[in-house]
C-alpha positions in Angstrom: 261.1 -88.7 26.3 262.5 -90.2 23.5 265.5 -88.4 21.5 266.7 -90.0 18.2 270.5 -89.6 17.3 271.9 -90.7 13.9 275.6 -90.9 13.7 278.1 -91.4 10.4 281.3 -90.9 9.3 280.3 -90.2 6.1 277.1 -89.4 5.6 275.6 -85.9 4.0 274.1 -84.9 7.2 272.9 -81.6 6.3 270.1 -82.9 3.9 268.8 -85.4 6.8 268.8 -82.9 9.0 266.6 -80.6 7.1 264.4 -83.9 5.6 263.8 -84.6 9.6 263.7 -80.9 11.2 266.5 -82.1 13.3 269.5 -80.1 14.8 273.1 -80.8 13.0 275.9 -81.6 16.0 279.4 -82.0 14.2 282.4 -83.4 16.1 285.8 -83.2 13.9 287.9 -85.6 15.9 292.1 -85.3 15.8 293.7 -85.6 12.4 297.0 -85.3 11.2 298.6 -83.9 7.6 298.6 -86.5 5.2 300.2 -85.7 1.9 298.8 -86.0 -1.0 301.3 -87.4 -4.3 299.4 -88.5 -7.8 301.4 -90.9 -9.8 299.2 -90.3 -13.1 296.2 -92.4 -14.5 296.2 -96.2 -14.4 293.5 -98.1 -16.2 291.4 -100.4 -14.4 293.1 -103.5 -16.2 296.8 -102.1 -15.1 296.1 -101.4 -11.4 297.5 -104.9 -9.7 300.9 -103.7 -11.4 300.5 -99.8 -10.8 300.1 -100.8 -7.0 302.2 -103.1 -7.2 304.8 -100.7 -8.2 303.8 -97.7 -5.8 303.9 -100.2 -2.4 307.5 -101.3 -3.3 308.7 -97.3 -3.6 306.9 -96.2 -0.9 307.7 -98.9 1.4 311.4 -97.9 0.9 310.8 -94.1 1.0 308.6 -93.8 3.8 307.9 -95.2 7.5 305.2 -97.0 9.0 302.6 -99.6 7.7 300.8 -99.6 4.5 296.9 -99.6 3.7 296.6 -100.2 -0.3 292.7 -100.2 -1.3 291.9 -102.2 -4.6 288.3 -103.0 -5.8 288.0 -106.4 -4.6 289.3 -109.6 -3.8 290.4 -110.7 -7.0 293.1 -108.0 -7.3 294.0 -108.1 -3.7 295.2 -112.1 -4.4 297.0 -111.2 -7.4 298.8 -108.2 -5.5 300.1 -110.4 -2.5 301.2 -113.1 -5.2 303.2 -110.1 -7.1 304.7 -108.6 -4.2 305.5 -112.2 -2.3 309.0 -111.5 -0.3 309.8 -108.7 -1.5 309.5 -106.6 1.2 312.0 -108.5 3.8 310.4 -109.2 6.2 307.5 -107.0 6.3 304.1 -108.7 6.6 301.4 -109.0 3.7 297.9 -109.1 4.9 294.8 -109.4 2.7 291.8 -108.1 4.3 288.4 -108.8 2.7 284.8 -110.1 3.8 285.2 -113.9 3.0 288.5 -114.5 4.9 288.2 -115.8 8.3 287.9 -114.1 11.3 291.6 -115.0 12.2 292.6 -113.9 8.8 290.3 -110.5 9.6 292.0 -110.2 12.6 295.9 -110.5 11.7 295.3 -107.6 9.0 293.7 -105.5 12.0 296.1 -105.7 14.5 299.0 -103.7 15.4 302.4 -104.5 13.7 304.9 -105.3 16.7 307.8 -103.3 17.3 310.5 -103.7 14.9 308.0 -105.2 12.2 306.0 -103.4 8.9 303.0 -104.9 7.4 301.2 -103.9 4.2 297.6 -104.6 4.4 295.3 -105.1 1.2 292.3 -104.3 1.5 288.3 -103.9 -0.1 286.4 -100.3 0.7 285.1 -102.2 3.6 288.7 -100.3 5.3 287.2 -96.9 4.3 285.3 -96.3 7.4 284.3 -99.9 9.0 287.8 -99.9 11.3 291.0 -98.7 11.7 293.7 -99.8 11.5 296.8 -98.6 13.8 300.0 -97.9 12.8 299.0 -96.7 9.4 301.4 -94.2 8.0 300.9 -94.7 4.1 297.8 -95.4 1.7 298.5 -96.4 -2.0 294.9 -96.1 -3.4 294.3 -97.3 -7.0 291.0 -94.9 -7.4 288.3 -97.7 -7.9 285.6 -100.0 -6.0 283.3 -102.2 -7.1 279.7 -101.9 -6.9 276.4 -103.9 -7.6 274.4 -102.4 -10.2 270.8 -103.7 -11.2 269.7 -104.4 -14.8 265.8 -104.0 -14.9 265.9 -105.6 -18.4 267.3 -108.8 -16.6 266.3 -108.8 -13.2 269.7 -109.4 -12.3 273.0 -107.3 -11.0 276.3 -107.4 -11.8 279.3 -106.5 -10.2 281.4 -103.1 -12.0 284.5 -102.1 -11.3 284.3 -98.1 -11.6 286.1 -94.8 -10.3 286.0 -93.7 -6.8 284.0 -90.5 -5.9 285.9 -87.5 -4.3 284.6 -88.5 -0.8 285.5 -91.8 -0.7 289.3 -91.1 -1.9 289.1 -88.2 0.8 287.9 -91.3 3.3 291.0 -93.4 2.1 293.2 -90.8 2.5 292.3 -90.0 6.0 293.6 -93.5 7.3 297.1 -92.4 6.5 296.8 -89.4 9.3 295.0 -91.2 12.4 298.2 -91.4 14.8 300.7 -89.0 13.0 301.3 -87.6 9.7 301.1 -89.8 6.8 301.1 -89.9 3.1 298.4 -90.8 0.2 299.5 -92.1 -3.0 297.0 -91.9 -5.4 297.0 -94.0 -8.7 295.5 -90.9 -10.9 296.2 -88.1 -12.1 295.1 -84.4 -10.9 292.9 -83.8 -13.9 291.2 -87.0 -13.2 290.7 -85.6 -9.6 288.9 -82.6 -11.0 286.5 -85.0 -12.9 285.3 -87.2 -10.7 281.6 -87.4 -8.2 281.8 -85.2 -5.3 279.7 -88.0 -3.6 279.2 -91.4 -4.1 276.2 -92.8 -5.4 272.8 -93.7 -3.2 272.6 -97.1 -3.5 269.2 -97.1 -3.8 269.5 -95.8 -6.7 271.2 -98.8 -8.7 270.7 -101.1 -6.4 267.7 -104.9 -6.4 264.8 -103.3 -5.0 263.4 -106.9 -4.5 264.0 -107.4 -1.4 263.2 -103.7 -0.2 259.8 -103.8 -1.9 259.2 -107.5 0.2 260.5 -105.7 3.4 257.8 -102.5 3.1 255.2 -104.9 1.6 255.5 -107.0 4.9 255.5 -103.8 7.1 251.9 -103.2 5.4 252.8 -100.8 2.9 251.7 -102.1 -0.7 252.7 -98.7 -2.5 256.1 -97.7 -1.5 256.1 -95.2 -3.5 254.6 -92.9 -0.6 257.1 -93.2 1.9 258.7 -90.4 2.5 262.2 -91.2 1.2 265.1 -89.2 1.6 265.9 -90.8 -2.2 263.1 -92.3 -3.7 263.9 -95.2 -5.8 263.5 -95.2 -9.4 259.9 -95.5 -10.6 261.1 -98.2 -13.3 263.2 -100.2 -10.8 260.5 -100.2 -8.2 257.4 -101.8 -10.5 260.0 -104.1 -12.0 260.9 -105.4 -8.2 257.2 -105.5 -8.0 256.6 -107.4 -10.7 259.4 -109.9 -9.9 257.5 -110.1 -6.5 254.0 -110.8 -8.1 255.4 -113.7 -10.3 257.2 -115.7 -7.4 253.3 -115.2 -5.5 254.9 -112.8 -3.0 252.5 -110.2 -3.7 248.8 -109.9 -5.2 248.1 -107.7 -8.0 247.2 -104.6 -5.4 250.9 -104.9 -4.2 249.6 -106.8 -0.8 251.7 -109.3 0.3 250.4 -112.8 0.4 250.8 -115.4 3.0 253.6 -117.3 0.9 255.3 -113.9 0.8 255.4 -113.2 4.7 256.8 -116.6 4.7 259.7 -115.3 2.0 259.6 -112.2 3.9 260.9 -114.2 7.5 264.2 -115.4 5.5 267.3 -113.9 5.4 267.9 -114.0 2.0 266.9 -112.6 -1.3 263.4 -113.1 -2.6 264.3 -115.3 -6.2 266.4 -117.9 -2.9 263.8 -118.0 -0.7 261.5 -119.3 -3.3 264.3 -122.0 -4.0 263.8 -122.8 -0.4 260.6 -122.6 0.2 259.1 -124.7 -3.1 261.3 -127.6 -2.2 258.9 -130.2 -1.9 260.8 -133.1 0.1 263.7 -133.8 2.2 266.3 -134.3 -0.4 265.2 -131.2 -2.6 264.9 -129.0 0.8 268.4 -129.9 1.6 269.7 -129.6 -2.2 267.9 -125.9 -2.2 269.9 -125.3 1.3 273.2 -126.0 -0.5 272.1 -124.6 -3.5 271.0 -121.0 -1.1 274.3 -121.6 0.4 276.7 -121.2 -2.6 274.3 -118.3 -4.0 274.7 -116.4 -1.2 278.2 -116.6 0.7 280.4 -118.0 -2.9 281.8 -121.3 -2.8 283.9 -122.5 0.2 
């Protein structure tokens, strides 16, 4: 009785389907033209200015509200600081993850009549929501991404060049209620060069927590799951390791009753062994701070 249907926006659907042995139904949805104009490469370190620059010309050459998407929220402050009244009256909205909901929520909603807005905003605009009365995107070609260092143990954040679907995603919110344009902040040869597709996470991403998750489902050798990508060999025994030395897991990969405890907090293994070694009530509520700041930044 039971059918199964998994639905994206973005996804390559074709190799799921034939992983599974499942039937491929494709819905295109309405989309309008949305032009396409490069204005030549900007490096990384230049693109609060390039955007900058490309927002002021197309807010005076075009109609409609702007969506300009910049790698994080770093840039994003340092483009509403640059552009500050210039635009009349015309709204600025940062849109990010640690804003608050109200914040979240001003960005979202429709500019009333009479009024522009330029919104500026992470990749979480790409495909998360929409946002109406977007005519215009000004995209400055990169996102930031976590990437794992098996040497460390740690990730770090890298600011790095778009793939060709995720500019094709960005241009797309320029065309969902009439035809729009898509200034992109790199050149045509640059175009030609860059990922069809964007990488699988899993492939650069912590495997700690993943190898907790399937090691509490009862499954001490991941490795045999049947994974549409399988993670990396190297990452997967270092996450192992990692898990062994905090007493998550035995030496056979079997989780131990200190990691199903780890394994019932939402949080990353190396924090829930801040948390759960806290020996009394001051250190317990020291870790919670601590788990606090490490996971959600500082207020």
């Amino acid at each position: 009785d039971l059918k199964l249907v998994l639905m994206s926006a973005t996804i390559d659907a074709r190799e799921i389907c034939t992983a599974l042995g499942a039937q491929l139904i494709s819905c295109e949805g309405k989309m309008f033209p949305v032009a396409i104009r490069y204005a030549g490469d900007t490096p990384a370190e230049d693109i609060v200015e390039a955007t900058v620059r490309t927002i002021r010309a197309a807010h005076q050459e075009q109609e409609g509200d702007i969506l300009a998407f910049l790698p994080g929220a770093g840039e994003i402050r340092c483009c509403a600081e640059a552009l500050g009244a210039s635009l009349g009256q015309t709204h600025i909205c940062p849109l990010y993850g640690l804003l608050t909901l109200d914040e979240q929520r001003r960005a979202i909603a429709p500019s009333r009549p009479g009024e522009r807005k330029v919104v500026l905003a992470t990749p979480v605009a790409e495909t998360s929501l929409t946002i109406e009365g977007v005519r215009i995107v000004v995209d400055a070609g990169y996102c930031r991404k976590p990437v794992f260092d098996a040497r460390t143990s740690l990730a770090h954040l890298e600011t790095v060049r778009i793939s060709k679907d995720m500019a094709a995603q960005r241009a797309g919110r320029a065309g969902r209620v009439a035809s729009g344009v898509c200034y992109r902040l790199w050149s045509q040869g640059t175009a030609h060069r860059m990922a069809e597709l964007r990488q699988p996470e899993i492939l650069e991403a912590d495997l700690a927590p993943l190898a907790l998750e399937v090691a509490a489902f009862g499954e001490p050798h991941p490795e045999r799951l049947p994974w549409l990508t399988p993670p990396p060999p190297q990452s997967l025994k270092a996450a192992q390791a990692l898990l062994v030395s905090l007493g998550a897991l035995d030496e056979a990969g079997r989780i131990t009753p200190h990691g199903s405890k780890m394994a019932k907090l939402p949080c990353h293994p190396r924090i829930a062994q801040l948390l759960l070694t806290a020996s009394d009530d001051a250190q317990k509520a020291l870790a919670a701070d601590i788990a606090a700041l490490l996971e959600e930044k500082d207020p």
